[in-house]
C-alpha positions in Angstrom: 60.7 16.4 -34.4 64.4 15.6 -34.0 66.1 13.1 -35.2 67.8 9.9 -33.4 68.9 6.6 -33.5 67.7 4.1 -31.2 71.6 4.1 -29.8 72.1 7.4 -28.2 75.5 9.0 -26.8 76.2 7.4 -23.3 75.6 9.6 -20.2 74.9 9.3 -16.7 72.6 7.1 -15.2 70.4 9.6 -13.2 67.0 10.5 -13.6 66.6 13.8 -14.1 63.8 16.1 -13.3 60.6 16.2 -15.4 59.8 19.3 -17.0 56.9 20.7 -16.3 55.2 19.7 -19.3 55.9 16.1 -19.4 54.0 16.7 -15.6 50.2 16.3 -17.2 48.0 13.2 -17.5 48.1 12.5 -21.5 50.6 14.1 -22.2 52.7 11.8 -23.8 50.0 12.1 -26.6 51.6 15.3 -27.8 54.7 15.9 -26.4 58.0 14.0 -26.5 60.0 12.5 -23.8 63.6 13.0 -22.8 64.7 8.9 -21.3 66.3 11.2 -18.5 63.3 12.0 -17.2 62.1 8.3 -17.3 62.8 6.1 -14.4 63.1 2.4 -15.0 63.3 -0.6 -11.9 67.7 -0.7 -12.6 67.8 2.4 -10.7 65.9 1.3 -7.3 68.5 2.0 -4.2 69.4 -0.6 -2.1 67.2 0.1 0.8 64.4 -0.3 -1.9 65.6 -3.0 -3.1 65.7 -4.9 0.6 62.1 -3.7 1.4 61.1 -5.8 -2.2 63.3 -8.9 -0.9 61.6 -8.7 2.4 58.5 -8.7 1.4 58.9 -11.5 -1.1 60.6 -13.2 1.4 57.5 -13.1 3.9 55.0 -14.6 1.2 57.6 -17.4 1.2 58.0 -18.2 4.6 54.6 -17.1 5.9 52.2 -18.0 2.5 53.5 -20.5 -0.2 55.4 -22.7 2.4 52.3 -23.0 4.6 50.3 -23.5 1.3 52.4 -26.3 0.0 52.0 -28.2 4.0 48.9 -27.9 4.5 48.2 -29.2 0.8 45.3 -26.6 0.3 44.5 -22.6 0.2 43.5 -20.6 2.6 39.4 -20.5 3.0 38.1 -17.6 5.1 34.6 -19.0 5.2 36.3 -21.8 8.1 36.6 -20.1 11.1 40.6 -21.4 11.5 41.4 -19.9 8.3 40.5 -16.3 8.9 42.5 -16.8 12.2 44.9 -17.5 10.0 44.7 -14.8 7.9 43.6 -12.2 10.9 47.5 -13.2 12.1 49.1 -12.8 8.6 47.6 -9.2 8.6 49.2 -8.4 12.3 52.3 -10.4 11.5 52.7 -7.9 8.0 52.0 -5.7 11.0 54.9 -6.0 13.0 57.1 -6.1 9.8 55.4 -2.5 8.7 53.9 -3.7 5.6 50.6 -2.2 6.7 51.3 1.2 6.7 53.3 1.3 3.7 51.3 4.7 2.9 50.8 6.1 5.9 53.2 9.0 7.3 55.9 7.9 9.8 54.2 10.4 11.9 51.9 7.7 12.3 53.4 4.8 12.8 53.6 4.0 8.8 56.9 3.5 6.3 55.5 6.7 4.6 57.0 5.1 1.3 57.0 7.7 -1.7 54.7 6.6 -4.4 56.6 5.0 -6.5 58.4 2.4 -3.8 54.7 1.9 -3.0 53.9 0.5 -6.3 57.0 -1.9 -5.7 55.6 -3.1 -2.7 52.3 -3.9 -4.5 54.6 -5.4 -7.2 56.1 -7.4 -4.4 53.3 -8.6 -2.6 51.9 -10.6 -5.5 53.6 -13.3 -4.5 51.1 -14.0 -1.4 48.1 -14.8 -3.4 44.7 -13.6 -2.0 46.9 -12.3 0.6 48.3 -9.6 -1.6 44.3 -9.0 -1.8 43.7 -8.9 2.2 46.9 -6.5 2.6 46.4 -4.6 -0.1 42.8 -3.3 1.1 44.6 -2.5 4.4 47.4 -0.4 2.4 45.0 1.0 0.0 41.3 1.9 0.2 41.2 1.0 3.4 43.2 3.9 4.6 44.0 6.4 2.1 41.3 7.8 2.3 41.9 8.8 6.0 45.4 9.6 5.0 44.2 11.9 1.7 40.9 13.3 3.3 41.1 12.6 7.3 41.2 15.3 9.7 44.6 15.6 12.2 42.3 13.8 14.7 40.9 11.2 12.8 44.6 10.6 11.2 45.8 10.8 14.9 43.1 8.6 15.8 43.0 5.6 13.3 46.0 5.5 11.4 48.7 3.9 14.0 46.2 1.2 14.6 45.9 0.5 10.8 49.9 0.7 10.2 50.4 -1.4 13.1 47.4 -4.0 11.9 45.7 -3.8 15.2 43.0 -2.6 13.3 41.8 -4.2 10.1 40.3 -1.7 7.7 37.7 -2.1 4.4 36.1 0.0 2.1 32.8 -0.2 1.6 31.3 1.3 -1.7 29.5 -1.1 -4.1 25.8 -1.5 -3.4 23.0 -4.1 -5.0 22.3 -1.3 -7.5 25.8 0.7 -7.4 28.5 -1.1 -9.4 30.4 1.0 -12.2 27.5 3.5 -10.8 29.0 4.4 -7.6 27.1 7.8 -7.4 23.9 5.7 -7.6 24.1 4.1 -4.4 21.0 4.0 -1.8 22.8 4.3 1.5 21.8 6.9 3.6 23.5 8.9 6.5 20.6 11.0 8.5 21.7 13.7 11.0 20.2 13.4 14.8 18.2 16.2 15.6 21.4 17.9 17.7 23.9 17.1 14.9 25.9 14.5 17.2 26.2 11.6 15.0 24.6 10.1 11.9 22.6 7.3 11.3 23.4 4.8 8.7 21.2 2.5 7.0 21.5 0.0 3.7 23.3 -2.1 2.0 27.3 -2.8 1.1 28.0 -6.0 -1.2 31.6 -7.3 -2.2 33.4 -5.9 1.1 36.9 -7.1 1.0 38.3 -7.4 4.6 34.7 -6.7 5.5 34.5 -9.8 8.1 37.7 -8.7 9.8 37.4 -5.2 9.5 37.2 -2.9 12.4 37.0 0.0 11.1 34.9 0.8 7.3 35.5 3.8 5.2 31.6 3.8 4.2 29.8 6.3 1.5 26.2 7.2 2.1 24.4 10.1 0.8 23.4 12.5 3.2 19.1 12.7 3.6 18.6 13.2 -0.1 22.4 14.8 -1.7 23.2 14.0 -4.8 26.5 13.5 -4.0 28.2 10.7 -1.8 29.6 11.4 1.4 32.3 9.4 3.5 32.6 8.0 7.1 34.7 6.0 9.1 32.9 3.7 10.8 34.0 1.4 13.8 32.4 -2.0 14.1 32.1 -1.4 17.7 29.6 1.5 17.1 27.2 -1.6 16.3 23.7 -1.2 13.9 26.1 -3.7 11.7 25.2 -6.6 10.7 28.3 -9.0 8.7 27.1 -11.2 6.2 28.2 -14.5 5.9 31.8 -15.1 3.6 31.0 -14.9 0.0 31.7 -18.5 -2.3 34.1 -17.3 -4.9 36.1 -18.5 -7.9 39.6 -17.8 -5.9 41.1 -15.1 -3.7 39.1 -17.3 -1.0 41.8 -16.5 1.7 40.3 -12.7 1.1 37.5 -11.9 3.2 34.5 -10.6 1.2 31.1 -10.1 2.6 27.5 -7.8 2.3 27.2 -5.5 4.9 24.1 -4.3 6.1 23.9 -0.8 8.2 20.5 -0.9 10.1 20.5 2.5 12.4 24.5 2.7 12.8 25.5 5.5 15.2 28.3 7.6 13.4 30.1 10.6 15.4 29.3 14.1 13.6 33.1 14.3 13.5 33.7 10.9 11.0 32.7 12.5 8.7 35.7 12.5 6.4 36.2 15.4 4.2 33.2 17.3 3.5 29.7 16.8 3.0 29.4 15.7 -0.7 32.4 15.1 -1.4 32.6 11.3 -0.8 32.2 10.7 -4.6 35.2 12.6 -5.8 37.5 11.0 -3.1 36.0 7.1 -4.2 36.7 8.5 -7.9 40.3 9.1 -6.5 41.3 6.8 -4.2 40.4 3.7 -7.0 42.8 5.8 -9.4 45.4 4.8 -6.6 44.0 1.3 -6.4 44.3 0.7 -10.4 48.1 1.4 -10.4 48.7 -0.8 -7.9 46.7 -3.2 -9.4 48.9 -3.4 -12.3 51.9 -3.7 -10.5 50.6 -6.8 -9.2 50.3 -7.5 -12.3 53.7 -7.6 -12.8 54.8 -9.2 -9.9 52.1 -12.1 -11.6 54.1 -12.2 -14.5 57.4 -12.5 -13.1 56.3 -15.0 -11.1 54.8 -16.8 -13.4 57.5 -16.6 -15.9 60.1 -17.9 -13.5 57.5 -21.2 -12.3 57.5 -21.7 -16.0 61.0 -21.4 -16.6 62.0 -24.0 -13.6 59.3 -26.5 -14.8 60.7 -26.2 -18.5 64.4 -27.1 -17.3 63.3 -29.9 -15.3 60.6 -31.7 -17.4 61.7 -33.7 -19.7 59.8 -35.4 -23.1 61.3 -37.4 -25.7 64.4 -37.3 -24.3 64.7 -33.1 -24.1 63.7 -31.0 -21.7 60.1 -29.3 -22.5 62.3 -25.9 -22.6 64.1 -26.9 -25.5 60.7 -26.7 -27.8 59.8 -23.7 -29.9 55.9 -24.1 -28.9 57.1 -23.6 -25.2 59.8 -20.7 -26.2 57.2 -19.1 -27.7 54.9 -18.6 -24.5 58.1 -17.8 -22.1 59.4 -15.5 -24.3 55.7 -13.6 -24.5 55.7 -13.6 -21.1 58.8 -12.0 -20.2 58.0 -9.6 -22.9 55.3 -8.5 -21.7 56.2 -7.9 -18.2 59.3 -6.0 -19.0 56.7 -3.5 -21.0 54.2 -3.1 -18.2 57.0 -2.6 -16.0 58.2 0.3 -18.4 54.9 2.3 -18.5 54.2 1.1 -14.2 57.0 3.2 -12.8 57.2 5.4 -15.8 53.9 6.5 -14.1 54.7 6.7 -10.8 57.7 8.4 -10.8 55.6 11.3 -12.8 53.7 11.0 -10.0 56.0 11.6 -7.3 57.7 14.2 -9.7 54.3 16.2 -9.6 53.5 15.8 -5.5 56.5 17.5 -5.2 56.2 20.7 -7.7 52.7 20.9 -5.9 54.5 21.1 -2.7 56.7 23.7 -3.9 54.0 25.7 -4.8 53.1 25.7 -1.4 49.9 22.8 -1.9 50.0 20.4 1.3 51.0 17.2 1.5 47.9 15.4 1.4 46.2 17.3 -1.1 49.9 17.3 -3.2 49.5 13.5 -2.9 46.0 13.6 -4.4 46.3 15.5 -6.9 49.5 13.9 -8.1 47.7 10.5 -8.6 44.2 12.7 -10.3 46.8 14.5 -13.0 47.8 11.0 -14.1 44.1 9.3 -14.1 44.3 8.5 -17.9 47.5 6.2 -17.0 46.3 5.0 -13.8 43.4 3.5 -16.6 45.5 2.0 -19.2 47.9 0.0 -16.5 44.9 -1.5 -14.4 43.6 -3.4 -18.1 47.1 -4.1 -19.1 48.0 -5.5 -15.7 44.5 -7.3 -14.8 45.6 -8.8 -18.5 49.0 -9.4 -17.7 48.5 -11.3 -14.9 45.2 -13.4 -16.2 47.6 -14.0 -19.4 50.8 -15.2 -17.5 48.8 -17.4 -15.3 47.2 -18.8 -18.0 50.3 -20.0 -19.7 51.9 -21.2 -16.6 49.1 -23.7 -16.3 49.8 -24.6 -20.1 53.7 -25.2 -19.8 52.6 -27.4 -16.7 50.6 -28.9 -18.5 48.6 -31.6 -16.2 50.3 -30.5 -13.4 49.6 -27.2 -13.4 46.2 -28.3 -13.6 47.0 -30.3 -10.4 46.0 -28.3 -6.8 49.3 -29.3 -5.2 51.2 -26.9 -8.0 49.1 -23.8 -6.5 49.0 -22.6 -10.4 45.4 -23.2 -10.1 45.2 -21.1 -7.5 47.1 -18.5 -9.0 44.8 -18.7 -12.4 41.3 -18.4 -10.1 43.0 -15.5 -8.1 44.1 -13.4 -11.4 41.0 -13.6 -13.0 39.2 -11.3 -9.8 41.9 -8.5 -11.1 39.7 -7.8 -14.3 36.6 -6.6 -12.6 37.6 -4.9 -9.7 39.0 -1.5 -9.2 36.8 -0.9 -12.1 36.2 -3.5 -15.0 38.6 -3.6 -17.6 35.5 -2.0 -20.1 34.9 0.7 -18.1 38.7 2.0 -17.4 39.1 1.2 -21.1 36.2 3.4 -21.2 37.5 5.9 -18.5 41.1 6.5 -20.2 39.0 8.0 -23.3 36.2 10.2 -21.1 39.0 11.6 -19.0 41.0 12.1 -21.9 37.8 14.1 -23.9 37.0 16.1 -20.8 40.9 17.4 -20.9 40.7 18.5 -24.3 37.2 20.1 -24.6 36.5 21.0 -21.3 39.4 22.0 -19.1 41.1 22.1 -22.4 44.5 21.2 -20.7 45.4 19.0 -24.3 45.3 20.5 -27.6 44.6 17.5 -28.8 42.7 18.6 -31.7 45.4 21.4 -33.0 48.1 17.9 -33.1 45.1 16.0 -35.3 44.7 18.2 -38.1 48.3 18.3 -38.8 48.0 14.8 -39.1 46.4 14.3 -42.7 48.5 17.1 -44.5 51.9 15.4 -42.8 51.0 12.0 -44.0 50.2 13.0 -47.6 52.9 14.5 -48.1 54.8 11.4 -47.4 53.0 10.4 -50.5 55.2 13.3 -52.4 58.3 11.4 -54.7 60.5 14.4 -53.7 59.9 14.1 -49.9 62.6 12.7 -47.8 62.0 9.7 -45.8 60.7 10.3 -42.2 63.6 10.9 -40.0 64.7 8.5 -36.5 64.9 5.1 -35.9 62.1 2.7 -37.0 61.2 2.6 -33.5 60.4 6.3 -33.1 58.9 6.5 -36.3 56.5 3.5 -35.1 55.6 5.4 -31.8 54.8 8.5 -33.5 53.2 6.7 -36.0 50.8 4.9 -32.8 50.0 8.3 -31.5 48.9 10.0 -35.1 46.6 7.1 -35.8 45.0 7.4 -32.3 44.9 11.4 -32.7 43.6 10.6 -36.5 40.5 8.0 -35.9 39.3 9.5 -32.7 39.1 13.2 -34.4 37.3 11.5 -37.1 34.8 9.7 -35.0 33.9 12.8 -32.7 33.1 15.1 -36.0 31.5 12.4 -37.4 29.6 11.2 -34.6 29.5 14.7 -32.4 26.8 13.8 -29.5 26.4 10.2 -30.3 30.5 9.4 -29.9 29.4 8.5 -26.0 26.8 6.3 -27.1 29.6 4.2 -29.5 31.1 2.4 -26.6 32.8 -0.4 -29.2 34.4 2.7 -30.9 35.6 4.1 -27.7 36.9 0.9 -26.8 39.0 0.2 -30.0 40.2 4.0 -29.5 41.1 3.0 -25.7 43.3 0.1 -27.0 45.3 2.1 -29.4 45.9 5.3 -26.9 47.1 2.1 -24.8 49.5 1.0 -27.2 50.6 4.4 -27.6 51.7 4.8 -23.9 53.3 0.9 -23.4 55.1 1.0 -26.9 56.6 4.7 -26.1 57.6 3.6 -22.6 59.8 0.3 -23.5 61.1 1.8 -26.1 62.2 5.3 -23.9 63.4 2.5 -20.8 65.6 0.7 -23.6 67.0 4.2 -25.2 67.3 5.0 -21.1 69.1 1.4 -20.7 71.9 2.6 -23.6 72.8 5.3 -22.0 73.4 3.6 -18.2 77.1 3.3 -17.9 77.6 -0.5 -16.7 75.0 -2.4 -18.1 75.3 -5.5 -19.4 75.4 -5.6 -23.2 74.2 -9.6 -23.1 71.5 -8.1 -21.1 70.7 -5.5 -22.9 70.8 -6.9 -25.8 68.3 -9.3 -25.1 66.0 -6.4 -23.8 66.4 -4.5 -26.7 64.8 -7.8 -28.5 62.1 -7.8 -26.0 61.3 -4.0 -26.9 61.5 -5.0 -30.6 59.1 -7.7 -30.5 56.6 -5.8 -28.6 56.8 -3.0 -30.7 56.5 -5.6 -33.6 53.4 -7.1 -32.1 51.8 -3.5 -30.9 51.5 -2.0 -34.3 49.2 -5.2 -35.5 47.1 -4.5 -32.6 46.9 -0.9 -33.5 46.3 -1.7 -37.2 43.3 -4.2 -36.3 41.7 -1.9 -33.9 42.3 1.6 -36.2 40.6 -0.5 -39.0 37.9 -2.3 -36.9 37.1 1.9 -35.6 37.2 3.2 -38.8 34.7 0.3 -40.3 32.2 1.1 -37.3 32.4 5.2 -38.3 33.1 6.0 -41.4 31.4 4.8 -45.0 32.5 5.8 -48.8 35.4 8.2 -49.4 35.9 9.0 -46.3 36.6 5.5 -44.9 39.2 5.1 -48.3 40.7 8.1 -47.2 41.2 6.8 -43.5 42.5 3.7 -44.5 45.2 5.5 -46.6 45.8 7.9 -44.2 46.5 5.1 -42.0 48.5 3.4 -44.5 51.1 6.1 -44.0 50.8 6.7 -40.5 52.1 3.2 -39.4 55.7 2.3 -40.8 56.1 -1.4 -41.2 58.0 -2.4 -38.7 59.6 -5.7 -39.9 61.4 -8.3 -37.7 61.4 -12.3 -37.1 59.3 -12.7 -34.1 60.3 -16.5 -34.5 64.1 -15.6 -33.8 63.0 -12.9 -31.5 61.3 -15.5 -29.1 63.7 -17.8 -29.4 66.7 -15.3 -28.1 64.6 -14.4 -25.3 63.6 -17.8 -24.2 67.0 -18.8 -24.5 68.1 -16.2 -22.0 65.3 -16.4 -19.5 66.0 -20.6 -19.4 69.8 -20.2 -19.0 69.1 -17.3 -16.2 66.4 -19.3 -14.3 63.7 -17.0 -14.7 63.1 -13.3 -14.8 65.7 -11.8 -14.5 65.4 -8.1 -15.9 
């Protein structure tokens, strides 16, 4: 390892290319990153930059304003509403913010990956709009972009990017939750292999009583795998259940479906026969990105409601911005979005990096844009919890710097809170992609062994004993880099530990897995602020009040990560180990995570100060 300061020589603000090996899901576990080959939001163009205004400015004009006059939310179960929203969709339409995705060949923006996940970033701002549109961006018609055919693509996908047609994704069944695979839909061939016919059951359809069209998975007679279909409304055997009562997102359509002898063409079939599960398994690692950068557009948002209500509202003669109990929940919040953001387009620039060394090595596009987002699954994991808990978090305290008010309809935090808390469960609970980050993670190391993750473990307990050693120097870099390390040895430590321990139990131990997921979590986030900030020094013009600030906000994450780390490394080890071998761990682990000492008091305080004299977010 090298050593470094957190202040490095300045150089020019350009991203350069990944190398090939920072181009692998997990990666980051075992291999270091150069900040050049980082890209962080300063460096969006101008043109990007307009899209994000645009878009913002159309939940403005065409969702809050309307909110705040009408004195309600939308409610798609009245008939006026999901008018309402039916024109929202066609006027996002017209503006091309429905085929955000989808090749300009066909009628889309054919917006590289990571200006995508500013869109979604963008969008949050339209409530359980950001739901309706994202469906239509998303699962509703990736999977014709990833998987269709050139006459199905030819066929659907101008309709969808002009919003003519209204599109949904239909995979959850009664029975078939986390379980897609399980589901009891079934597609049976006509005797001259014409068309199929579909029968069961779809439950939580969003956009499913607008829809036109359905991307819907069936198994085929009596496969084991899941196929998919497009499936047009007008084919008919389809019955629309009535709008579901929810918590929030009520502007959202979301309704069971119920296929009773549906005619389907031979030639919807999308992709192959069988191979429906492996494209749901792929399209929702699209949809779990995005997620969290909703989840950042929720915290910004939130951040700056809270900021404007904490200048304005005053209490014994101060404004409530002036308190430390109220510094102390802005200043979380704005550090916890500028983290998220770090590790959000950290991620999709890698993606976008590896779509394109795919397509030099002569891959096509749609499978280079597949198998861009499946390298990075692991990622795609960790940022749908982080963001779901982002945005649930930042909502939350929102309503609590509002106090009464916030609790008050006519704010629309309420709204906001009941619409964040629906970002926890789907795309995958937050358990099982806590879950997921780990499986895929295992399967990379043992079975495709594409991570020696187990080579970088044993070094672990010989390089932290002999920090023990009097006549051994002091590990070398800045605190920070010693902290990341530290992060990533203690993950690479517990979870070795627990899989010899444990061997074919370890997938049975799902509170282990999850206390592992949290810390390879906190590996990733921690490593990415602190790689943006290093990234920020170097940037020739940047503000040094600015930066300054950040560089506190990367600091008091890093300060809070590593007593995460500590509680869930001790909280594993507890549920594994017993005797020597758990004092061992616990010394181990001892030397494995620096201190890492700071005032979070004054730390929160400067960052408050900053976000209440800017206005809001303003990083």
């Amino acid at each position: 390892m090298t050593t470094d300061t957190l202040a490095d020589p300045p150089s020019r603000s350009v991203s350069a290319p990944a190398a090939a090996s920072q181009l692998k899901g997990g990666y980051f576990l075992t291999h270091e990153t150069d900040p050049l080959q980082m890209f962080i939001s300063e460096e969006w163009n101008e043109e990007q930059r307009m899209m994000a205004r645009m878009v913002k400015d159309f939940c403005v004009r065409e969702i809050q304003q309307p909110f705040f006059q009408r004195g309600r939310e939308l409610d798609v179960s009245l008939e006026a509403d999901k008018a309402e929203v039916v024109a929202l969709l066609e006027k996002a339409g017209e503006l091309g913010l429905c085929g955000i995705s989808i090749p300009e060949a066909y009628g889309g923006m054919g917006l590289d990956f990571n200006t995508g996940l500013l869109f979604s970033e963008s969008i949050a701002g339209g409530y359980s709009f950001a739901t309706t549109l994202g469906a239509q961006t998303s699962i509703g018609s990736l999977p014709i972009v990833y998987y269709g055919t050139e006459a199905q693509k030819a066929k659907y996908l101008p309709g969808i990017a002009s919003g003519r047609l209204k599109a949904a994704y239909a995979l959850t069944e009664p029975t078939a939750g986390s379980d897609a695979n399980a589901g009891k839909t079934r597609a049976t061939p006509s005797e001259d292999g014409s068309h199929y016919l579909l029968n069961g059951q779809k439950i939580w359809i969003t956009n499913g009583g607008i829809a036109d069209i359905f991307i819907v998975f069936a198994k085929i007679e009596e496969d084991e795998e899941l196929s998919a279909f497009i499936v047009e409304k007008a084919f008919g055997g389809i019955v629309v259940g009535r709008e579901e009562k929810k918590m929030g997102i009520k502007g959202s359509s979301t309704v069971q479906l119920f296929f009773e002898n549906c005619p389907v063409p031979a030639e919807n079939l999308l992709a192959g026969r069988g191979e429906g599960f492996k494209m749901a398994l792929n399209i929702l690692n699209t949809g779990r990105i995005k997620l969290a950068a909703g989840g950042v557009g929720g915290g910004k948002m939130s951040l700056t409601k809270s900021v404007e209500y904490a200048r304005e509202r005053k209490q014994f003669g101060r404004s409530i911005g002036e308190f430390g109990a109220i510094k102390q929940k802005l200043a979380e919040m704005a550090m916890r979005t500028f983290a998220l953001e770090a590790a959000l387009y950290r991620t999709g620039y890698n993606i976008d990096r590896k779509r394109e060394e795919l397509l030099k090595q002569g891959v096509s596009e749609s499978e280079a844009k597949l198998r861009a987002v499946r390298e990075f699954a692991i990622e795609c994991s960790i940022l749908k919890v982080q963001g779901a808990e982002l945005a649930c978090y930042a909502t939350d305290e929102a309503m609590q710097v509002h106090g009464g008010m916030g609790y008050a309809a006519e704010t629309g935090l309420e709204m906001g809170y009941r619409d964040a808390r629906i970002t926890r469960i789907y795309e995958g609970t937050n358990e099982i992609n806590r879950l997921l980050a780990i499986v895929e993670l295992s399967k990379r190391t043992v079975q495709t062994r594409e991570l020696n993750l187990v080579a970088s473990g044993k070094k672990i307990p010989s390089k932290a004993l002999k920090s023990l050693l009097p006549f051994v120097s002091a590990q070398k870099g800045s605190p920070e880099r010693q902290l990341v390390q530290g992060i990533k040895d203690a993950f690479l430590l517990i979870s070795g530990s627990a899989a010899r321990k444990l061997r074919k139990q370890m997938g049975e131990e799902q509170e282990i897995i999850l206390h592992l997921s949290d810390i390879l979590a906190e590996a990733y986030l921690t490593e990415s602020v602190w790689l943006k900030i290093r990234k920020l020094e170097q940037m020739e013009g940047a503000s040094r009040e600015k930066l300054a600030i950040q560089r506190q906000m990367m600091q008091l994450y890093l300060y809070e990560a590593r007593a995460r780390v500590e509680k869930a490394a001790t909280d594993a080890v507890n549920s594994f180990a017993t005797g020597g071998e758990k004092r061992s761990l616990r010394l181990l682990l001892s030397r494995i995570l620096p201190r890492y000492e700071y005032n979070p008091r004054s730390l929160r305080r400067n960052i408050a100060d900053y976000v209440l004299e800017q206005g809001g977010y303003c990083f």
